[in-house]
Backbone as a ProteinNet text record, in pm:
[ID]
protein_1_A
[PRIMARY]
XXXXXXXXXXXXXXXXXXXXXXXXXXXXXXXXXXXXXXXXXXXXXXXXXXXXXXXXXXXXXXXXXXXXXXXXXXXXXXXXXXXXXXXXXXXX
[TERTIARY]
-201	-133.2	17	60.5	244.5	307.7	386.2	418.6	598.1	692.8	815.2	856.8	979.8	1063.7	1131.8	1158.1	1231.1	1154.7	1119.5	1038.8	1100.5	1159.3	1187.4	1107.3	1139.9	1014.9	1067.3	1020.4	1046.5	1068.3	1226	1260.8	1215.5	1122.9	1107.4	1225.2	1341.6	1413.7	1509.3	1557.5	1714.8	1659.8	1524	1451.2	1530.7	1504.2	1513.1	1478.1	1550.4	1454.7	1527.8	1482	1578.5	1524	1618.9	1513.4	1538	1387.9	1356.8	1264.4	1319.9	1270.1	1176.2	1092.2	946.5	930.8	879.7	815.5	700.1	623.5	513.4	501.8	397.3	391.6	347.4	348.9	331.7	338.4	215.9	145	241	260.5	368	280.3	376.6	317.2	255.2	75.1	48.8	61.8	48.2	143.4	6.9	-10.8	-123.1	-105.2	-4.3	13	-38	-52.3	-95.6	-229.8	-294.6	-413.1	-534.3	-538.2	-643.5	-681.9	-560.8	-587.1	-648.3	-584.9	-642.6	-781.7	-808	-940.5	-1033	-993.3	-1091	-1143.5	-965.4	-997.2	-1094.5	-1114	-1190.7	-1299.1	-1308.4	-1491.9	-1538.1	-1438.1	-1484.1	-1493.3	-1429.8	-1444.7	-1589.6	-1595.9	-1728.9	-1872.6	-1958.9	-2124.7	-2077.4	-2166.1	-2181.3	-2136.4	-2021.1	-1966.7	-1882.2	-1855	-1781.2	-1831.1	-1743.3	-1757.7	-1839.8	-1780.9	-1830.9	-1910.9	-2030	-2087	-1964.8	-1980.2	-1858.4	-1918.4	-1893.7	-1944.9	-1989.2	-2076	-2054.2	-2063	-2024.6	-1952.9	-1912.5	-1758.9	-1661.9	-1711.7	-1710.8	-1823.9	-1725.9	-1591.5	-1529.3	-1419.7	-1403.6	-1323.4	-1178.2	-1141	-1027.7	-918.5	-819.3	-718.7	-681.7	-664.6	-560.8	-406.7	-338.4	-209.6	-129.8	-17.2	1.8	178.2	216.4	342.5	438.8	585.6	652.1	743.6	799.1	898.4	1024.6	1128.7	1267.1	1389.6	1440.3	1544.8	1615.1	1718.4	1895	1946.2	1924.1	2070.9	2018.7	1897.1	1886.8	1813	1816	1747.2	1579.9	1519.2	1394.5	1299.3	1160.7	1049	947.7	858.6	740.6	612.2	505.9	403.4	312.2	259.7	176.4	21.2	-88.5	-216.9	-213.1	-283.7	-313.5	-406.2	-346.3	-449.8	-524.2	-663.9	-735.9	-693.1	-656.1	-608.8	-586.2	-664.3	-646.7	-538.3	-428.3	-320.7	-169.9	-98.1	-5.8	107.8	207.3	323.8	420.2	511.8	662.1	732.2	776.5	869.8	979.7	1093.1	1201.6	1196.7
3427.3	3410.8	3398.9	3448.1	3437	3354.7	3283	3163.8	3147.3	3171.3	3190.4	3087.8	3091.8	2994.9	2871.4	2902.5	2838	2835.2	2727.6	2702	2609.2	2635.1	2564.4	2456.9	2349.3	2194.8	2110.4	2005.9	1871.5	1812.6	1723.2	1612.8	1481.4	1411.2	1249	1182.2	1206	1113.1	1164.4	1253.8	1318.8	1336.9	1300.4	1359.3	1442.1	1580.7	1714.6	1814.2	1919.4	2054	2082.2	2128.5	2174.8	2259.9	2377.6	2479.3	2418	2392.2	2325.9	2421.4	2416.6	2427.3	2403.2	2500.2	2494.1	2514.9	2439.6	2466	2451.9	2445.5	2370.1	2237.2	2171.8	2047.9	2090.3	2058.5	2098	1940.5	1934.8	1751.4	1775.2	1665.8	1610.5	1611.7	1545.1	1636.1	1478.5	1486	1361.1	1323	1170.3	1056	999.9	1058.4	985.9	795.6	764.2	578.5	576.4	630.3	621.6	526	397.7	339.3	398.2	537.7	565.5	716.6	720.5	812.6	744.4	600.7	516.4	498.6	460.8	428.1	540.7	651.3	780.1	814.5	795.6	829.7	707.6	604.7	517.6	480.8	566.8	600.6	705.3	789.6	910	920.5	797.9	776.4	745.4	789.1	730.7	767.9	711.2	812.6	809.7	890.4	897.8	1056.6	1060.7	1189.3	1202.6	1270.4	1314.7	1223.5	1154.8	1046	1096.8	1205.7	1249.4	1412.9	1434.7	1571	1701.9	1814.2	1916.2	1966	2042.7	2125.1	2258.1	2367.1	2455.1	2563.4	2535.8	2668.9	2553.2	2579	2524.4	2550.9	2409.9	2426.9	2503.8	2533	2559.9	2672	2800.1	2917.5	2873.8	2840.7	2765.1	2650.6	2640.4	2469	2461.4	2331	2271.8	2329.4	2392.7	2416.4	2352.5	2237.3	2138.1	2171.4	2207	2243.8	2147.3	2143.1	1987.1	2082.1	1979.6	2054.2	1957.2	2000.9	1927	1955.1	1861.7	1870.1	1856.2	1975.2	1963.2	1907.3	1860.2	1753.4	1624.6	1583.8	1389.3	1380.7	1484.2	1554.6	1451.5	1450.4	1360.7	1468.7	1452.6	1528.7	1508.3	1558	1565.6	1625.8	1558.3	1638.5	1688	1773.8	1824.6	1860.7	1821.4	1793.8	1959.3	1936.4	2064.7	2195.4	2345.2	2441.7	2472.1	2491	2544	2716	2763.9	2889.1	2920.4	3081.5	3125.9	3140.7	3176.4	3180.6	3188.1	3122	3047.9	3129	3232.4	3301.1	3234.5	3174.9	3188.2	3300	3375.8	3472.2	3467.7	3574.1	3516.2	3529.4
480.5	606.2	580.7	681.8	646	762.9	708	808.4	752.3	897.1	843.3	762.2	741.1	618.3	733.4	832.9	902.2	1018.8	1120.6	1304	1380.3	1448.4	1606.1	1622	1578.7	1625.5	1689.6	1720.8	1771.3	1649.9	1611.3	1549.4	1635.2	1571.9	1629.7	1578.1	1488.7	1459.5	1540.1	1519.1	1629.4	1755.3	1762	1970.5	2015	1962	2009.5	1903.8	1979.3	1857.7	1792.7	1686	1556.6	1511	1425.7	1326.5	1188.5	1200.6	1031.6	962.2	829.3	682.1	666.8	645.1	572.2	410.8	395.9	203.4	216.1	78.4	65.6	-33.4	-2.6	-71.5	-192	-349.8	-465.5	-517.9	-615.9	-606	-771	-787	-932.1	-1044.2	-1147.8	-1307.1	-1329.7	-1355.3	-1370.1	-1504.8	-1517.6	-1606.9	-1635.7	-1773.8	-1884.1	-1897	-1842.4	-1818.2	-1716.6	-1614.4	-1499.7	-1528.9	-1376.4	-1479.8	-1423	-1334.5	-1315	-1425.4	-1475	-1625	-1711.2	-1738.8	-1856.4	-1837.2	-1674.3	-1673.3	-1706.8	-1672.8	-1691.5	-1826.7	-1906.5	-2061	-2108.9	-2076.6	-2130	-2143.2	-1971.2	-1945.9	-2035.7	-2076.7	-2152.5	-2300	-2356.4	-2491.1	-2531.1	-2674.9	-2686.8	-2710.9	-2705.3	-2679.4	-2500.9	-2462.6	-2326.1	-2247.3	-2317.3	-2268.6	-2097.4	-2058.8	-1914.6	-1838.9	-1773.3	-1656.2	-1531.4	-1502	-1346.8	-1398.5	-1355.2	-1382.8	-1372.3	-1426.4	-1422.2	-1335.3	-1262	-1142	-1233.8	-1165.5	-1242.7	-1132.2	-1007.7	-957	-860	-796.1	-677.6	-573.2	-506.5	-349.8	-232.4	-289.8	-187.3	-223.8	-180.5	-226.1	-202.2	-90.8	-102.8	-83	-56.1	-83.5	42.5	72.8	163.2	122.9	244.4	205.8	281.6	223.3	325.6	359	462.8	477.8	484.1	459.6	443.4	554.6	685.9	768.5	713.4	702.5	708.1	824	883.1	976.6	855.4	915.7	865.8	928.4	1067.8	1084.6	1020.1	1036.2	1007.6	833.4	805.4	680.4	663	723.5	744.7	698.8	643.7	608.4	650	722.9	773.8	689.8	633.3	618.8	735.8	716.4	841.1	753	845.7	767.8	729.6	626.6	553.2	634.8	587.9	667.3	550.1	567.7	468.7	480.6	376.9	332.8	229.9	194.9	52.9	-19.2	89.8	23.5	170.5	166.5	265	234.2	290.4	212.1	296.3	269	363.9	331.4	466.7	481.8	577.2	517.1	554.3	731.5
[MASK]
++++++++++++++++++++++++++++++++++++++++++++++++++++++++++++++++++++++++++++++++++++++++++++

């Protein structure tokens, strides 16, 4: 699906419309300190093997694609719940 770079919305902080900036949300580089890493690696040490069964085919073809809107005047960010879609393009 192609969904422009830029949309005409409602700002709740400036209360009025603005053309805001679309991206997408892209999740961060996870952190082996993290303690639900520690906890995982810890379940997994050991006899026993893999904490949670591996799947062996994905129950689902494709992702949540979650769009982030930004106002340029109050520069504020909005997530908006995710569309399930194979693949999300912004164009200009």
């Amino acid at each position: 699906m192609n969904m422009p770079k830029e949309i005409r919305r409602y700002c709740r902080k400036c209360k009025k419309h603005t053309l805001q900036k679309v991206s997408l949300y892209k999740a961060g580089k996870r952190r082996g300190s993290a303690i639900g890493e520690r906890r995982h690696a810890e379940d997994k040490k050991g006899y026993g093997g893999q904490k949670f069964p591996k799947l062996a085919k994905p129950a689902k073809t494709t992702k949540k694609m979650t769009p982030i809107f930004a106002c340029p005047e109050c520069k504020k960010k909005w997530n908006v719940p995710g569309i399930r879609l194979r693949k999300l393009e912004l164009v200009a």
